[in-house]
C-alpha positions in Angstrom: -57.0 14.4 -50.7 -55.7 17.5 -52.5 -53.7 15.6 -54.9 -56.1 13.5 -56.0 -58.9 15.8 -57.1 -56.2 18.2 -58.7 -55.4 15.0 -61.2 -58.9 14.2 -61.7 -60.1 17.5 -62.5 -57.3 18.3 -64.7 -57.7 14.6 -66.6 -60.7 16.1 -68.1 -59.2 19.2 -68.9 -56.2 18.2 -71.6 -56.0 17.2 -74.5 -54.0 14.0 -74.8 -54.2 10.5 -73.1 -54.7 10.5 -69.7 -54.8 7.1 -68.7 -53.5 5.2 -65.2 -50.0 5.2 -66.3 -49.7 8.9 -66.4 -52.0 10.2 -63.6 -50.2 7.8 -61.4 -46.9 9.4 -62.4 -48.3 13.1 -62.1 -49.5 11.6 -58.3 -46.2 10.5 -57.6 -44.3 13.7 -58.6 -47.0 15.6 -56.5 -46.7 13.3 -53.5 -42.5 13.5 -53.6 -42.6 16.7 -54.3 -44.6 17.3 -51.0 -42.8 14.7 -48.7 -45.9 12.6 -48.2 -45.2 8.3 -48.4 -46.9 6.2 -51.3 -46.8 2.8 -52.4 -46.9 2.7 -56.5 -48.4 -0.5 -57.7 -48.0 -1.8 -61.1 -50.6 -4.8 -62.0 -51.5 -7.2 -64.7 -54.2 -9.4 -65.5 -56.6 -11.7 -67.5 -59.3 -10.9 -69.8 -60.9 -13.1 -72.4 -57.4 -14.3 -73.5 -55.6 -10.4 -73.2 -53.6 -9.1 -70.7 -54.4 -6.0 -69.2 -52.1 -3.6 -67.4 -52.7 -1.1 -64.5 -50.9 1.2 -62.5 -52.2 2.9 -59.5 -51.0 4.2 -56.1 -51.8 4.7 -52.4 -50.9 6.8 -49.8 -52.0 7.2 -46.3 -54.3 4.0 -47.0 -55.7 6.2 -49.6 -55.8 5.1 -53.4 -54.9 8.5 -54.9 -55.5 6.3 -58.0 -57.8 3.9 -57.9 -57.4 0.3 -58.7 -60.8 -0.1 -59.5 -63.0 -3.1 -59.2 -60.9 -6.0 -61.0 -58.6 -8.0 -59.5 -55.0 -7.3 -60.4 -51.4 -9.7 -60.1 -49.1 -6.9 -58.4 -46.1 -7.3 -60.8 -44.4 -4.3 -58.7 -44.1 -2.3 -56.0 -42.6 0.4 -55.3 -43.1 2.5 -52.0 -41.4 5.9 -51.3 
């Protein structure tokens, strides 16, 4: 997918933090902007007594951002 090497390669690029939260807002915009459906996932869990938060999203059955190997409680969804 398109989108998701455009925010991969360009994580690299800049300058500032570029963590889940924001690449999965940049995929959003991109994915809205072009009429294609996602599912935006927000997600929390436990490590060694600290939680951990994660955002990612899908679309198509496609993680655009990944939600890597750890188990996450979906807190919210949020599908458009």
């Amino acid at each position: 997918m398109l989108i998701k090497k455009s925010i991969q390669r360009s994580s690299h690029l800049i300058f500032w933090k570029n963590l889940c939260l924001e690449q999965s807002l940049t995929a959003l915009i991109m994915l809205r902007k072009r009429k294609i459906p996602y599912t935006l996932y927000f997600g929390i869990r436990k490590n060694n007594s600290k939680l951990q938060a994660h955002v990612w999203i899908s679309s198509e059955s496609i993680y655009v951002i990944e939600k890597g190997n750890e188990e996450f409680t979906i807190l919210k969804e949020y599908s458009g």
